[in-house]
N, C-alpha and C positions, 0 to 999 in steps of 0.2 A: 665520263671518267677520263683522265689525262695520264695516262701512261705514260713513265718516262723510263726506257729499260737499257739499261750497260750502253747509253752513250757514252762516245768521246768526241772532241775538241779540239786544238790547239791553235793559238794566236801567233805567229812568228818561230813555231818552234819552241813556246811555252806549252806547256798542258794547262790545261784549265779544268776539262773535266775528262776524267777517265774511268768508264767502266760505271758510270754514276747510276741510279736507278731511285725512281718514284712510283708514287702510285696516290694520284688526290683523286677522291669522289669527287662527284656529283655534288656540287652544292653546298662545298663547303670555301671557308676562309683561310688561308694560309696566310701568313706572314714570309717572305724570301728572306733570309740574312747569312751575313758573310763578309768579312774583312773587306776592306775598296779595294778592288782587281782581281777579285778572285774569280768574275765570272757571271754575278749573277745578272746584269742586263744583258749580254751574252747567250745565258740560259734563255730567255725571253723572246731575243730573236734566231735560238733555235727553234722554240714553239713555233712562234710564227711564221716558220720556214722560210725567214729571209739570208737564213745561213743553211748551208746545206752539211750534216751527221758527218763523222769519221768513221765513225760508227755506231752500231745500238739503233735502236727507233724512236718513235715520240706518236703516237695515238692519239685520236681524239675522237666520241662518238661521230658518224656520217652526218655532214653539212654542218656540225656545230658552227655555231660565228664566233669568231674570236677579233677582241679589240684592246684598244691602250690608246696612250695618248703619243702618237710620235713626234707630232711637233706642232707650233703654234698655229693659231685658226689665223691663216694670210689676212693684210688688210686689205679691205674690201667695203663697198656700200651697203652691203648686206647687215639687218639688226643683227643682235644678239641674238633674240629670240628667235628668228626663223632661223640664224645660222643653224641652232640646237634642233631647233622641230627637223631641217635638213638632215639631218646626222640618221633618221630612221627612215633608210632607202626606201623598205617596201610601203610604209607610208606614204612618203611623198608619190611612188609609183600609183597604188592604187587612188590616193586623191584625186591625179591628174587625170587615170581613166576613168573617171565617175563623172567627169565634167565632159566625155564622149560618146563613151558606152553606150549603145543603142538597144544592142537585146536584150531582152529583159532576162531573160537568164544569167548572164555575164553580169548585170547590174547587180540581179540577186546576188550572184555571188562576193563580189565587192562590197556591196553592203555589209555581207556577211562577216567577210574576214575585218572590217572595217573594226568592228561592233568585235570581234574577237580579239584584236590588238588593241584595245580600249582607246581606238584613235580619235575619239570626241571631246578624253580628257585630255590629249597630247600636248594643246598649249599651255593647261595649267598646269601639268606635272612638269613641260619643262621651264617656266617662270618657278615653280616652287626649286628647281635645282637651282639655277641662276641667284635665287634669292640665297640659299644656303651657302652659295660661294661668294658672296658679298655684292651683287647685284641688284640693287634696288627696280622700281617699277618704271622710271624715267631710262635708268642706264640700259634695259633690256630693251628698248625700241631705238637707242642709236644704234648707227652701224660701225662695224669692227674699227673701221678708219680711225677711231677717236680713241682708242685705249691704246697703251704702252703692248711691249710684247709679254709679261709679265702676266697681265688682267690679260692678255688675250689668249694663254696658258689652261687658262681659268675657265676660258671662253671653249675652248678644249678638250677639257676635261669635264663639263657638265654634257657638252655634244654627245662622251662616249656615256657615258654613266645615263644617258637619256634612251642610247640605243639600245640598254641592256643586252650586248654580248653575250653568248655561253659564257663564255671564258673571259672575263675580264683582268688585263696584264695592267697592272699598275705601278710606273719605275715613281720611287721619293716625288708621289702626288702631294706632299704637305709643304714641300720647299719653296712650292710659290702662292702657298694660303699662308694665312696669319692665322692668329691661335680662333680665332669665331669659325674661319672655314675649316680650319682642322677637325675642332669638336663637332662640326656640322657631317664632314665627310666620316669620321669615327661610326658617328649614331648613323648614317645611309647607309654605309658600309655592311653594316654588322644589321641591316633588315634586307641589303641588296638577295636576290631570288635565286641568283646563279651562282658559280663559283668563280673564284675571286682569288689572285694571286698576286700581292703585294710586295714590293722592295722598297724595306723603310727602316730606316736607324731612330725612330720616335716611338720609344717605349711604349707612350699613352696609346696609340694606335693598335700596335701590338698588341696590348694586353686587355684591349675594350672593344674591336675590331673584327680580330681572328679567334681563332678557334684550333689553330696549327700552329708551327713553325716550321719551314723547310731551309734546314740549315748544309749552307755550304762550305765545306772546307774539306784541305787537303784533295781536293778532285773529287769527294765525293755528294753526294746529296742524303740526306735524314732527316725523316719526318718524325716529328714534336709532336705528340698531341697535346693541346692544353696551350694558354697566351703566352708570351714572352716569359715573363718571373717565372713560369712552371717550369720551360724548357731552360732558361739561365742554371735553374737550381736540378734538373736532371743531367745537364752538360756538364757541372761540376764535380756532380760525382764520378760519371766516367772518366773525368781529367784524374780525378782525384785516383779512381781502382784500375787508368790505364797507369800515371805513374807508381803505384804499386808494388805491380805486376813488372813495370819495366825495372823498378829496384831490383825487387827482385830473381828476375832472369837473369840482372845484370852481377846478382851475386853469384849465381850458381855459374854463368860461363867464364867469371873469374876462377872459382873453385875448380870447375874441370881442366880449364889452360895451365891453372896452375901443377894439377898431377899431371898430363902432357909432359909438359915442362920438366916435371923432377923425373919420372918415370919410362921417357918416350926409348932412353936407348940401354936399358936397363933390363938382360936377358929375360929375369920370369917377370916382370911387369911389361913384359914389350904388350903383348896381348890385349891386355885392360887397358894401356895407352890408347892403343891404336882405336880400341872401341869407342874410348871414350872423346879423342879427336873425332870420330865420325860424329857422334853424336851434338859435337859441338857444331861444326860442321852445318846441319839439319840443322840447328836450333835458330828458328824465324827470331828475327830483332823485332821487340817490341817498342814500337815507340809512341810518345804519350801523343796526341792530337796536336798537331801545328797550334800554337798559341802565339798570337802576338801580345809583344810585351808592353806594358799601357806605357804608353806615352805620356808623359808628363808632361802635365804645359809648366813652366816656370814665370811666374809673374815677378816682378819687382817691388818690394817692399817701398811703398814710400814714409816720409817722417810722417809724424801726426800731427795734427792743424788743430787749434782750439774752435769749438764749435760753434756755430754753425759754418759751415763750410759755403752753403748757397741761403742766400734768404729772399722770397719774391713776396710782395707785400702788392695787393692790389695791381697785379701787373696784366698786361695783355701783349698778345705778339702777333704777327701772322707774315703776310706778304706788303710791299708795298704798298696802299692805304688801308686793307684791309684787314681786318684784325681775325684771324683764327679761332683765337683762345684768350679768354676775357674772367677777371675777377678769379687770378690767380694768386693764392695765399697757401706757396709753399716752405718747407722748409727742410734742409738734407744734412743731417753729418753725417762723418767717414766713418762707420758703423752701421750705413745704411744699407740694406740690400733691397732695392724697390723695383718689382715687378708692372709695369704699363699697361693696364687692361684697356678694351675699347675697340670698336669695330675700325676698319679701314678706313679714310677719310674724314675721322674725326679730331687727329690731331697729335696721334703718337710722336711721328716723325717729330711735327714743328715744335711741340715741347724737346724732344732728344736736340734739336739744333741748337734752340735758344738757352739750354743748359750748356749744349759745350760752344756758345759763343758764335754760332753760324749763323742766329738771327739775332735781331737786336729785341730790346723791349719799348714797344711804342708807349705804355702808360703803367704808371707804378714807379718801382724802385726794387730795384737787385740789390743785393750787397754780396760779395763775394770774398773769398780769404784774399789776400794781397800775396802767398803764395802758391797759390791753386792752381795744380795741372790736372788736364783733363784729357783722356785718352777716349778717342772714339773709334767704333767700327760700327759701318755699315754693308748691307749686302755690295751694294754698287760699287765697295772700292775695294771689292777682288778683283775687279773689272778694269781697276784704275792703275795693276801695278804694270811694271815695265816690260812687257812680254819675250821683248828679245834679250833681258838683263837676268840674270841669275839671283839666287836669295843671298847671294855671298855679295852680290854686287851691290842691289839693295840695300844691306846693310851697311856695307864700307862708305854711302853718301851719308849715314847717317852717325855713324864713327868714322870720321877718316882718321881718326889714331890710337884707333883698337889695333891690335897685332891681327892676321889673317887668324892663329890660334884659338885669340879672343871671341874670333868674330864665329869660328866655327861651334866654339863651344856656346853661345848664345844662339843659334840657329838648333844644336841639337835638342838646349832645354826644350823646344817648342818642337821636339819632335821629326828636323827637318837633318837629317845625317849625312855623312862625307857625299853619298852620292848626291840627293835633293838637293845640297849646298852650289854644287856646279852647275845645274842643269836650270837653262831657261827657262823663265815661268812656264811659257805657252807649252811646255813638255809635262809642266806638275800637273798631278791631278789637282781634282777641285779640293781636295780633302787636306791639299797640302796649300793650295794657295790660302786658301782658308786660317789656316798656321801662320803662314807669312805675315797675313793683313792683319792679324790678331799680336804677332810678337809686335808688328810697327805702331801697333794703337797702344802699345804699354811699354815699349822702349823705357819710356824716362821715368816711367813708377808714377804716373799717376797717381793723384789723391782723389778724382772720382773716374770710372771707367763707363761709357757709355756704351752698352753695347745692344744693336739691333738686328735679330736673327744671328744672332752667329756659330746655330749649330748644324745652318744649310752644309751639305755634303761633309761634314763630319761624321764617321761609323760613330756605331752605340759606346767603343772603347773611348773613342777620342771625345765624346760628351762624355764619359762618366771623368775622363780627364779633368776638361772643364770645368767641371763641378769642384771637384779636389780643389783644384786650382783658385776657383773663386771663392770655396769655405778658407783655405787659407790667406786669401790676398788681405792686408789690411785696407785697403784703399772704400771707399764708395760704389755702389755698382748701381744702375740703372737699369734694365733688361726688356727688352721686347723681343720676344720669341714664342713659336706656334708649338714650341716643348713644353709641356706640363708636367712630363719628369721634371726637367732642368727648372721650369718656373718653383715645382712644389720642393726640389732640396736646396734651394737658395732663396729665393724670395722669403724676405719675412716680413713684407710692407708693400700692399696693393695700392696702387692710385688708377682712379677709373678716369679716362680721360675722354668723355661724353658731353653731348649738350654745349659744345663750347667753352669746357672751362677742365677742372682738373681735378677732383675728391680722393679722399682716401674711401676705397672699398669694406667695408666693416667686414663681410663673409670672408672665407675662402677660397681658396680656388676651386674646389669641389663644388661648393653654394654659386660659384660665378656657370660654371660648367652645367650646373641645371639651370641656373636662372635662362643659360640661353638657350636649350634643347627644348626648355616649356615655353619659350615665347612664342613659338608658332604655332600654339596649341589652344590658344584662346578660344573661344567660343565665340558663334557670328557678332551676340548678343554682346559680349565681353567687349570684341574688336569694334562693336559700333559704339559702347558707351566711350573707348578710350580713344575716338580717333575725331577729328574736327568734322564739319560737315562735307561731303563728299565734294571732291573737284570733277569740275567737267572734263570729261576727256579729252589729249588733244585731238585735232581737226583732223589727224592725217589717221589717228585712231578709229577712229568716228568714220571715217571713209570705208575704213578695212573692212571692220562690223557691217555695213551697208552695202559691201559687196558681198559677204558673204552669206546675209540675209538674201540679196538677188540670186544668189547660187542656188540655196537652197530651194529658193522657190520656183527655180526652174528645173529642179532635179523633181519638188517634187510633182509638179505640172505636167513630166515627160512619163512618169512613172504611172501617175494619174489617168492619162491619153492610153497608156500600155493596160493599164485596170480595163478600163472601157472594150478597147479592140475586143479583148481575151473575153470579158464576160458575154459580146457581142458573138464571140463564137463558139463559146460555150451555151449558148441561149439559142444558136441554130439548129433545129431539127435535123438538117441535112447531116449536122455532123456524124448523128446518132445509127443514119441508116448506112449500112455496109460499110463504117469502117471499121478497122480493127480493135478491138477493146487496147491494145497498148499504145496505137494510138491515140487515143481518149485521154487516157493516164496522164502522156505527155503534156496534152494540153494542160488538164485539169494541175499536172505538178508545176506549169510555167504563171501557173494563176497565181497558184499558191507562190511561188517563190518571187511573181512582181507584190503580190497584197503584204509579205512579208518586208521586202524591201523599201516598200512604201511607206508602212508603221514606222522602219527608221530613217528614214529621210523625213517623215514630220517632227520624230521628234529631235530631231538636229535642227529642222526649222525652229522649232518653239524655243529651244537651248539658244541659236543666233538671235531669235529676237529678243528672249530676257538680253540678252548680256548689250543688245544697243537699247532696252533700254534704260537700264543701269549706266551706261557710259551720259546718255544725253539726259540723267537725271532726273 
């Protein structure tokens, strides 16, 4: 259980959390949420004691382990895969003593715990996490060195989710998945064993995930039973009977100030005045719940283009010789709101460039409006703006003959006000660059808007913003995002971008979200009718399997030698005369516990030889 009792906090002389109080079982799902800065990564690493209380406590049952992902797995020559297998210390510990351990008691028990932490299935449960965060069978035996810091996040976040923590602290794990890893970590999530304490502005997660909400605001903490929509629409109503209640007080301390007022110096009403100021006086100000006010994104209308806006007829595109995406027969008016399905590396991106004109088209034919503006955002050009320049300054290269007035009232539509207007990027939060890079993709009203992930570090307000905002844009919208809220109240036209080329999805996004959670549910039978004939392993593979077929067989060889001694002195006469019956026992229990350990070390033998040889075919 995680006790969290009347802490406090404060950041520079802000409070953050004061007097706050929790209480999560055992084993349950929480959801964290709370406006951006209110605290809640904060909260997390006061859990983890890397910040030290002001006051109040924070509990955790004795030795619980507690984990998250703090930051990216370093490049290094290490696979994927063992980086993950590394992540579970006492594993790797006991592995390494079983390939020393001499007495056979110490063995037994090693064995034991081995065979209790289920360490035999270790490398395939963690290749099954790998694969559900978009890691195929080739990419899990390179090492770190070859992915971006992005995938190597990813590379991070399967390590912890392998270690199974008590306490698993999870800060916006879905910012650097795409929507496959998202629904993949949703369904892990909500089977994980432990308890689990999430910070995430992704509805779909939220409400398919947890089982909580632990909501922050005002300095305090409140636990939601029930997903996100359950706690939205219980939060409403207290918004709703706190302003009420504050109408209401706030009539009655007008009614008393006002008899005060006419009766305070008024000889036989002095009395009841004076009563009735005290009571004013006492009377606590109620006021309704900190609410922020939704921020409005404000888009720009552009004119309307006769249709088709994009036409691609037999096209293909990719990289310099080689072609991506092949036997593309699309077509887009400004009426269109099309959502981009498709795993990682199959091609979202290079269709999003070759639409807004970053790639060319190697084969086919484009046709395009002769007035057609295209506004893009990508994650990477939050990354791209001018860190020591202001959002006022940004904009002013972009008008230099808007009035500063002008330029402020177009920074506010998106949210970004007097002060965010002044202040250097590298000072905005992510939440606000995010706004920036979003007003500079639609500056000029766009007649298609391209946009990929863009509701990374946006709270749940400033996506329901987005939404508003893109129900009313007239313009085209394109979308690639791991939001299934934001995909399911805008998208009204799936294009599945698999296999090298690009289809419209006939399902759902619901029907997409099961097709992917049962694909790894096949049956052997299934998976062998649908797969080509089996490839040989590579070499350095095939090594690995061959030495730890040699392991085995010399663990069980040593074990084997320990059988022998034991029953050798066990089968001594001598033993039996004058010594002590507990004694005996001991021996007879170091038998039993080598003949036990032995059982499992053959059959982790017979387990390494199937799988070399399955590899060698």
């Amino acid at each position: 259980m995680l006790r969290i009792d009347s802490i406090s906090y404060a950041v520079a002389g802000r409070t953050l959390l004061s007097e706050a109080s929790a209480t999560v079982p055992n084993g349950h799902k929480v959801g964290v949420v709370g406006r951006n800065g209110t605290g809640k990564t904060t909260l997390f690493r006061l859990i983890r004691g890397e910040l030290a209380l002001e006051g109040g406590s924070i509990s955790l049952p004795a030795r619980a382990r507690i984990g998250g992902v703090a930051q990216e797995v370093p490049s290094s020559n290490t696979s994927l895969l063992d980086t993950v297998l590394a992540a579970d210390a006492e594993r790797c510990a006991l592995m390494a003593e079983s390939e020393t351990a001499t007495d056979p008691h110490r063995i037994a028990d090693i064995q034991t715990r081995l065979a209790d932490i289920d360490a035999w299935s270790a490398e395939a449960r963690a290749s099954s996490i790998l694969k559900g965060l978009g890691f195929d069978n080739d990419q899990q035996s390179r090492p770190c060195s070859d992915f971006s810091g992005g995938w190597r996040m990813r590379v991070a976040l399967a390590a912890v989710l392998f270690s199974q923590p008590d306490l698993l602290l999870l800060d916006e794990p879905t910012n650097y998945l795409d929507l496959e890893g998202a629904l993949w970590l949703e369904s892990y999530l909500a089977k994980y064993p432990h308890t689990v304490l999430i910070i995430s502005h992704d509805r779909g997660l939220l409400n398919r995930a947890v089982g909580a909400i632990l909501h922050l605001e005002d300095q305090k903490l409140t636990l939601y039973q029930g997903p996100y929509d359950q706690f939205a629409r219980q939060r409403a109503e207290r918004l709703a009977q706190a302003e009420a209640l504050s109408k209401k007080q706030d009539a009655r301390r007008a009614h008393l100030q006002s008899y005060v007022d006419r009766f305070r110096y008024k000889a036989d009403k002095a009395k009841q005045a004076q009563s009735r100021l005290k009571a004013l006086e006492k009377m606590q100000p109620i006021s309704s719940p900190q609410e922020a006010a939704l921020r409005r994104f404000a888009f720009p209308s552009p004119e309307e283009l006769s249709p088709p806006i994009i036409r691609i007829e037999a096209g293909s595109t990719g990289y310099t010789d080689t072609p991506i995406l092949k036997h593309l027969d699309l077509r887009i008016d400004q009426d269109d709101r099309i959502a981009l399905l498709g795993k990682n590396g199959q091609g979202k991106s290079t269709l999003a460039k070759l639409l807004s004109d970053r790639l060319p088209l190697m084969e086919g034919k484009m046709t395009r409006s002769s007035k057609l503006r295209i506004g893009y955002f990508a994650q990477h050009q939050v990354d791209e703006l001018y860190v020591d320049e202001t959002p006022l300054e940004h904009l002013r290269r972009e008008r230099p003959d808007h009035t500063p007035g002008k330029l402020r009232g177009i920074l506010a539509g998106f949210g970004l006000g007097a002060d965010q207007a002044e202040t250097e990027v590298s000072r905005l939060s992510g939440g606000q660059k995010a706004r920036l890079s979003l007003l500079l993709a639609t500056l000029d009203a766009p007649h298609l808007l391209i946009l990929d992930e863009p509701t990374n570090h946006l709270d749940i307000e400033s996506r329901e913003a987005l939404v508003d905002a893109l129900t009313e844009y007239s313009g085209a919208v394109i979308l690639v995002s791991h939001d299934m809220h934001l995909l399911a109240m805008t998208a009204d036209r799936l294009w599945l971008v698999a296999d090298g080329t690009v289809r419209p999805y006939e399902g759902d996004l619901e029907a997409y979200r099961t097709q992917l959670l049962s694909s790894d549910k096949t049956t052997p039978k299934d998976k062998a009718r649908q797969a080509p004939a089996p490839k040989r392993a590579p070499r350095d593979a095939l090594l690995a399997l061959r030495a730890e077929v040699r392991k085995c067989e010399s663990r069980v060889e040593k074990l084997t030698e320990m059988r022998a001694k034991l029953d050798a002195r066990l089968a001594d006469p001598a033993l039996y005369n004058g010594t002590k019956a507990d004694e005996i026992s001991k021996w007879q229990q170091k038998h039993a516990e080598v003949l036990e350990g032995l059982a499992k070390a053959e059959t982790l033998w017979e387990r390494a030889l199937e799988k070399l040889e399955n590899a060698e075919g």
